[in-house]
C-alpha positions in Angstrom: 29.6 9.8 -9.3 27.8 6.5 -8.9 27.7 3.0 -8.1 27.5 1.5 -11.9 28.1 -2.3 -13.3 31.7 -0.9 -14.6 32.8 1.1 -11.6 32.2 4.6 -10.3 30.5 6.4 -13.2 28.9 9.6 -13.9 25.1 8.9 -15.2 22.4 11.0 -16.1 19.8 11.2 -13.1 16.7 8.7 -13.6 12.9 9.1 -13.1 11.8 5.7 -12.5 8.1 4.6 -12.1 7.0 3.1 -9.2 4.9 0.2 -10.2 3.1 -2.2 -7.7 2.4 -5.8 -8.3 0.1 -7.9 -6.2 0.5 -10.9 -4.4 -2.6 -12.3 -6.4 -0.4 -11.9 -9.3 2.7 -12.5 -8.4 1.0 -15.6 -7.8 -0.2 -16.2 -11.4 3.2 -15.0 -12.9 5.3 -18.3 -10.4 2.7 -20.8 -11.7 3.3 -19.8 -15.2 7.1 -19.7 -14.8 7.8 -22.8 -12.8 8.8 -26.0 -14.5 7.3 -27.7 -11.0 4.4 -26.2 -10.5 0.7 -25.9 -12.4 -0.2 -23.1 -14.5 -3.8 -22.0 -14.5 -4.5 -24.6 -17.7 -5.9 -21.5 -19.9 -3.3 -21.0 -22.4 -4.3 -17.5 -23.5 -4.7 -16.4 -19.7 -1.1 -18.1 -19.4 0.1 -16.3 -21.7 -0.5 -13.1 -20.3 1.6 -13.6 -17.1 4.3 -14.6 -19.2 4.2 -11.4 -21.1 3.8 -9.6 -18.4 6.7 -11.2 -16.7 8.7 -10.4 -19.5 7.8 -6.9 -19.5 8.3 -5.9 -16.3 11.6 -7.8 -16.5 13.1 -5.9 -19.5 11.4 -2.4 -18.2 13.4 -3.2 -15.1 16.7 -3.7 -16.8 15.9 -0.6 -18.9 16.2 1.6 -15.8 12.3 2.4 -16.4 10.4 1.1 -13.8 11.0 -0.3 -10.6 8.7 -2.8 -8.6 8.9 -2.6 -4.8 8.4 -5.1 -2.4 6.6 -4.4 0.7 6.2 -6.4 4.2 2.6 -7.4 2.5 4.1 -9.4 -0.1 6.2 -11.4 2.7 2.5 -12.3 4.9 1.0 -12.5 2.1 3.6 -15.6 0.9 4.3 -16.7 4.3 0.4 -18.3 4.5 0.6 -19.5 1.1 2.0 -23.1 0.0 4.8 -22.2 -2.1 6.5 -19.2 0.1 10.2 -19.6 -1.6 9.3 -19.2 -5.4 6.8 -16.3 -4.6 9.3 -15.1 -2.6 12.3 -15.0 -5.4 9.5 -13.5 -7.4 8.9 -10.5 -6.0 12.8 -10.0 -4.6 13.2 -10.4 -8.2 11.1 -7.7 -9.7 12.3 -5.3 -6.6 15.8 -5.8 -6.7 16.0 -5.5 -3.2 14.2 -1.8 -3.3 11.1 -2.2 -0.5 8.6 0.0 1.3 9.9 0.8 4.8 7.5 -0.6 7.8 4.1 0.0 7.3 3.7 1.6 11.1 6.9 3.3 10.0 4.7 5.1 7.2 1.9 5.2 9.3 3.7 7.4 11.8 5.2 9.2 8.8 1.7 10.1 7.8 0.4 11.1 11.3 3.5 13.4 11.5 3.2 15.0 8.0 -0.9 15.4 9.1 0.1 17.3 12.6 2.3 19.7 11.4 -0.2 20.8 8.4 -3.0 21.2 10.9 0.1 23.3 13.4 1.1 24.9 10.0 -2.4 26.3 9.5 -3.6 27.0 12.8 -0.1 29.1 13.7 -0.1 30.6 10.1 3.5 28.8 9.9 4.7 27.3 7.4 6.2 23.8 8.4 8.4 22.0 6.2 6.9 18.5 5.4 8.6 15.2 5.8 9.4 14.2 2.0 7.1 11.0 1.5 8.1 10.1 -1.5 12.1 9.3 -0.3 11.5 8.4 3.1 9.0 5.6 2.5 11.9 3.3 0.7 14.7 1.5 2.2 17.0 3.2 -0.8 17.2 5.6 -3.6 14.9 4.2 -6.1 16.2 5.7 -8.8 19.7 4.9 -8.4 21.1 2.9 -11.9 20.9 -1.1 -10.7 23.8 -3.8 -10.8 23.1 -6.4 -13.4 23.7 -9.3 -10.9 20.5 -10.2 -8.8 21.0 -12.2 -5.4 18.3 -13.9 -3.9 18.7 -13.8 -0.1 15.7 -15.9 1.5 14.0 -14.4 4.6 14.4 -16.4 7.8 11.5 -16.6 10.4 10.4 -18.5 13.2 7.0 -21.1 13.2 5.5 -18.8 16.3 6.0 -15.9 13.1 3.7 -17.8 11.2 1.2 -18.8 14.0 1.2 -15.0 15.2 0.4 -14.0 11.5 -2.4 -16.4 10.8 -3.7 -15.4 14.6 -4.0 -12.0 13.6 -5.0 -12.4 10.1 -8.4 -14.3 11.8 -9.0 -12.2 14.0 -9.2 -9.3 11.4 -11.1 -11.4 9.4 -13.6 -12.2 12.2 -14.0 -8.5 12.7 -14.8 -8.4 8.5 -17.7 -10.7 9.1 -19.3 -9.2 12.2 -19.2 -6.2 10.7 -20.7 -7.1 7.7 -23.7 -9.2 9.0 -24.2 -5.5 11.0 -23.9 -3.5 7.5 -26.8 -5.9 5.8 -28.9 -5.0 8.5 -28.9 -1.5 8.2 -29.9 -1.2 4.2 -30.9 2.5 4.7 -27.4 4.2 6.1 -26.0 6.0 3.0 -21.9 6.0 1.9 -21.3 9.4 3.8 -22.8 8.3 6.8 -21.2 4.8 6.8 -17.4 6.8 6.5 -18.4 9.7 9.2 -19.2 6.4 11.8 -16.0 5.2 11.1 -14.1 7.7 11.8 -16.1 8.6 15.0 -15.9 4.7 16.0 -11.6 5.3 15.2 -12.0 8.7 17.5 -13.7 6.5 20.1 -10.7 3.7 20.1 -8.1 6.5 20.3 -9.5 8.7 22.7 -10.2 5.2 25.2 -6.7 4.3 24.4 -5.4 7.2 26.6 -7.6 7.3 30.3 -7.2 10.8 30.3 -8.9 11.1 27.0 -12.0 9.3 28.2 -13.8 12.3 28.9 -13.8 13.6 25.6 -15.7 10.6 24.5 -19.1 11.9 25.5 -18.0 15.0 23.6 -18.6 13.3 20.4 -21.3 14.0 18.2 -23.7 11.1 18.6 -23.9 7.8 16.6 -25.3 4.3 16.6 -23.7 2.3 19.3 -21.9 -0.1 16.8 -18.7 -2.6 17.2 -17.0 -0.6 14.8 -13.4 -2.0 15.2 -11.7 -2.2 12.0 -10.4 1.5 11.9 -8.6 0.0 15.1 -6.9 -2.4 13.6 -4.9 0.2 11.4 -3.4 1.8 14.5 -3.3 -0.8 16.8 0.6 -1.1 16.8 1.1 2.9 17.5 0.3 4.8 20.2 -1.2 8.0 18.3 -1.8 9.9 20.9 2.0 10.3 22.5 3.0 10.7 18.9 1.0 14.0 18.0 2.2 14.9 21.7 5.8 14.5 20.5 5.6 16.5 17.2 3.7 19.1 19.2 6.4 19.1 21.9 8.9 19.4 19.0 7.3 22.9 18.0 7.2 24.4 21.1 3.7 23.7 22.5 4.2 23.4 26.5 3.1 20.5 28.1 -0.1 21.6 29.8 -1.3 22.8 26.2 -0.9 19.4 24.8 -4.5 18.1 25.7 -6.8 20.4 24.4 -4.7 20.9 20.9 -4.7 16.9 20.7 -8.2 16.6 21.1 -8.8 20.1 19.0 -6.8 18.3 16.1 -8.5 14.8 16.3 -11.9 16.8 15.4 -9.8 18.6 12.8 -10.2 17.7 8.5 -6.8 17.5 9.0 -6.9 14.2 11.1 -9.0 12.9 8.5 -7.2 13.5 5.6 -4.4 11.4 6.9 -3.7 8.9 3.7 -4.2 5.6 4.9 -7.2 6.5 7.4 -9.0 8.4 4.5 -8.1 6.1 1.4 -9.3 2.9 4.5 -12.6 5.2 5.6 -13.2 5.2 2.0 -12.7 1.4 1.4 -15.0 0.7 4.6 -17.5 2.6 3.5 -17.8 1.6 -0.1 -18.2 -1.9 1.4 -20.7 -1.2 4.0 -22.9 0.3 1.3 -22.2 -3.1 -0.3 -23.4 -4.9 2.3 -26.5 -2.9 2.9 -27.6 -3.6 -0.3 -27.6 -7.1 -0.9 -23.9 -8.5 -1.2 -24.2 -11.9 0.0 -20.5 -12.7 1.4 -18.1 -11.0 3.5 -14.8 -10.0 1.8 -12.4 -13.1 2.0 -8.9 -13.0 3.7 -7.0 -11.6 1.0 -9.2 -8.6 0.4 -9.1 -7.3 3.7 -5.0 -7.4 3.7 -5.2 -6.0 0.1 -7.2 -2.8 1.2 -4.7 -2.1 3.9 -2.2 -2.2 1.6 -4.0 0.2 -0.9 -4.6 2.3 1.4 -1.0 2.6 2.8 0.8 2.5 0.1 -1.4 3.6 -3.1 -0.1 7.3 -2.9 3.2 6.4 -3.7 2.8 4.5 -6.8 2.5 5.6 -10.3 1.0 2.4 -11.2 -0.8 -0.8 -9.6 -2.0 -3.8 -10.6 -4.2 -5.5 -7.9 -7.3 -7.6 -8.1 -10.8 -6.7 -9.9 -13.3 -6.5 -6.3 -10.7 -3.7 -5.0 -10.6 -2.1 -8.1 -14.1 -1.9 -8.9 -14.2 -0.4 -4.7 -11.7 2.4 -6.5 -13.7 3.1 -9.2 -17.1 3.9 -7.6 -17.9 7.6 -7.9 -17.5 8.2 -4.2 -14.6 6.3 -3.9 -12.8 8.0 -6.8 -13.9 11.5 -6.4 -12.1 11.6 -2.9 -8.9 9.9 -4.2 -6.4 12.9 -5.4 -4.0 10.9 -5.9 -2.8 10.2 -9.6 -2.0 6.6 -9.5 -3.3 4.2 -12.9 -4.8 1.4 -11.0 -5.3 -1.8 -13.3 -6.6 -5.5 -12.7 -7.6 -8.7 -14.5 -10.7 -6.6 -16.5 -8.4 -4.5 -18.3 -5.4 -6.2 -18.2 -5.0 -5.1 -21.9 -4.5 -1.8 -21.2 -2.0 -2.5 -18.1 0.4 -4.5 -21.0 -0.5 -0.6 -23.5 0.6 1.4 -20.7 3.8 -0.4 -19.9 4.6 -0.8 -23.6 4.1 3.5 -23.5 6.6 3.9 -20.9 8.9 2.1 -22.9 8.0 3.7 -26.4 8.3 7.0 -24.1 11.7 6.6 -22.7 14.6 9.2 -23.8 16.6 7.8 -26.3 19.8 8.7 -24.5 18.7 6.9 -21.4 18.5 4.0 -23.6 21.5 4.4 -25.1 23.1 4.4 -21.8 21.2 1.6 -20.5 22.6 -0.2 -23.4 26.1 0.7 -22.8 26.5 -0.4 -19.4 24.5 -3.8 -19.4 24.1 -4.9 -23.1 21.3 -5.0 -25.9 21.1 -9.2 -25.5 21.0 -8.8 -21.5 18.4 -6.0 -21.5 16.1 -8.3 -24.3 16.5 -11.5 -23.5 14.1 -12.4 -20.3 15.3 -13.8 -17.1 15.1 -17.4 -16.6 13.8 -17.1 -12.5 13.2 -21.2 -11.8 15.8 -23.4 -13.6 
């Protein structure tokens, strides 16, 4: 039995696709909408975001798709000019289904990491965390209520000086680091991704003053002020957190050490999600840099590619802007990346309206049926009007 718009009702279990929408567009899809704001003044490109408003809104209504906000969205909006109506936007389209903290998932992904490198080194067979369920506030795929509410967020003016503070300060980091990368035009991609993670090693192993003597243990690299990795675990304490899953298994506490620093040097400390899909990112980049890009990323880049690189493995589908998907597509990038996610942007923006359209031409016709039943054929076509 479940929650349903006529009561307590049994209905057939959904599948829905998890599809993410960034904040450039969610952007683009306000100014088309709103009676008091400007649209971008190309009708065709206009047209677009109110098509693809209107799909996403019916595909939501259909049961078919879902499109999750995440604590990005919310920085994103609080440092733009027009936080309420992006705001409503993406509550909108999410229906109040959100990623959970990002240093929640982070953590998450540490965890999942510590026990597969325990699993293999013990021949044991750990049972992982389940991503997939544990990274949302709720059951995504429970049936919706046709009502939406829009609850605004509430925080304080130190919030938003905080945010911009930090948001600088990354971005600082972006630029020194990328005067350093067109310097050194002759460091290849592999090389540029194995110095980040040595340079992340470094920062964790420092972190912890009974680390520090493993530093000289590290293979040697270029002395560079390689802080960005940093930035990504800044907020958790990595160290006492493999020392807590280990403790959880059984590993007594003068053992903890040398498995700690035997599973930082591990592939399996590396193929953590966000460090590997970020390493990835940094060094596609670098390699940028080195060979002739002229600016630094910009502000929203750099808070795009931590979101891709959180949250990209649980999505079937995202839509983000054309510089990150163009990092996605090189060769190195993409070859690394076994994840299964469509990734689409402005340059083939065409094919993001096909494969929507697909999902809907795809959907069970007793699904639809059902989604008919309970909400209505006029409700389910006719699209939302968001700004009145």
């Amino acid at each position: 039995m479940l929650n349903t718009p006529c009561g307590r009702e049994t209905l057939p279990p959904l599948s829905k696709k998890i599809i993410y929408i960034d904040q450039f567009a969610l952007s683009y899809m306000v100014r088309a909408l709103h009676p008091e704001m400007k649209a971008t003044g190309n009708s065709e490109a206009d047209y677009f975001w109110l098509q693809l408003y209107q799909k996403l809104d019916k595909l939501i209504k259909m049961q078919i798709i879902i499109c999750p906000q995440s604590h990005f969205h919310l920085e994103e909006s609080i440092v733009s000019n027009f936080f309420e109506p992006l705001e409503k936007m993406y509550q909108f389209l999410s229906r109040g289904f959100q990623f959970t903290d990002q240093n929640e998932i982070k953590k998450q992904q540490i965890k999942e990491s510590v026990l597969s490198w325990l699993g293999n080194l013990t021949k044991h067979n750990y049972s992982m965390i389940s991503s997939y369920h544990t990274v949302f506030n709720q059951n995504i795929n429970s049936w919706l209520l046709r009502t939406f509410h829009y609850k605004p967020a509430h925080y304080s003016p130190a919030y938003e000086d905080e945010l911009r503070k930090s948001r600088e300060r990354i971005h600082q980091q972006w630029i020194r680091e990328f005067c350093l990368w067109k310097e050194e035009t002759k460091i290849k991609f592999e090389q540029w991704k194995e110095i980040f993670y040595l340079s992340l090693m470094k920062e964790i192993l420092y972190s912890h003053p009974d680390y520090r003597k493993y530093i000289d243990m590290l293979p040697a690299q270029p002395h560079y002020n390689i802080k960005l990795g940093y930035f990504l675990i800044e907020s958790i304490d990595i160290i006492e957190l493999i020392h807590s899953v280990f403790q959880g298994k059984g590993i007594e506490r003068e053992a903890l050490e040398l498995n700690t620093w035997h599973y930082l040097q591990s592939e399996s400390f590396r193929q953590i999600p966000f460090l590997k899909i970020y390493a990835l990112f940094y060094a596609s980049f670098a390699r940028k840099g080195g060979s002739g890009q002229k600016s630094p990323p910009d502000r929203g880049t750099t808070n795009d590619l931590n979101m891709l690189s959180l949250l990209l493995p649980y999505c079937d589908a995202m839509f983000i802007d054309n510089q990150c998907r163009s990092s996605l597509e090189e060769k190195e990038v993409r070859d690394n990346i076994d994840y299964k996610t469509k990734v689409f942007s402005l340059n083939n923006k065409e094919e993001f309206l096909a494969y929507l359209e697909k999902l809907e031409a795809d959907f069970p016709l007793e699904y639809r049926k059902k989604a008919e039943e309970l909400y209505g054929a006029k409700w389910i076509n006719t699209p939302t009007q968001l700004y009145k």
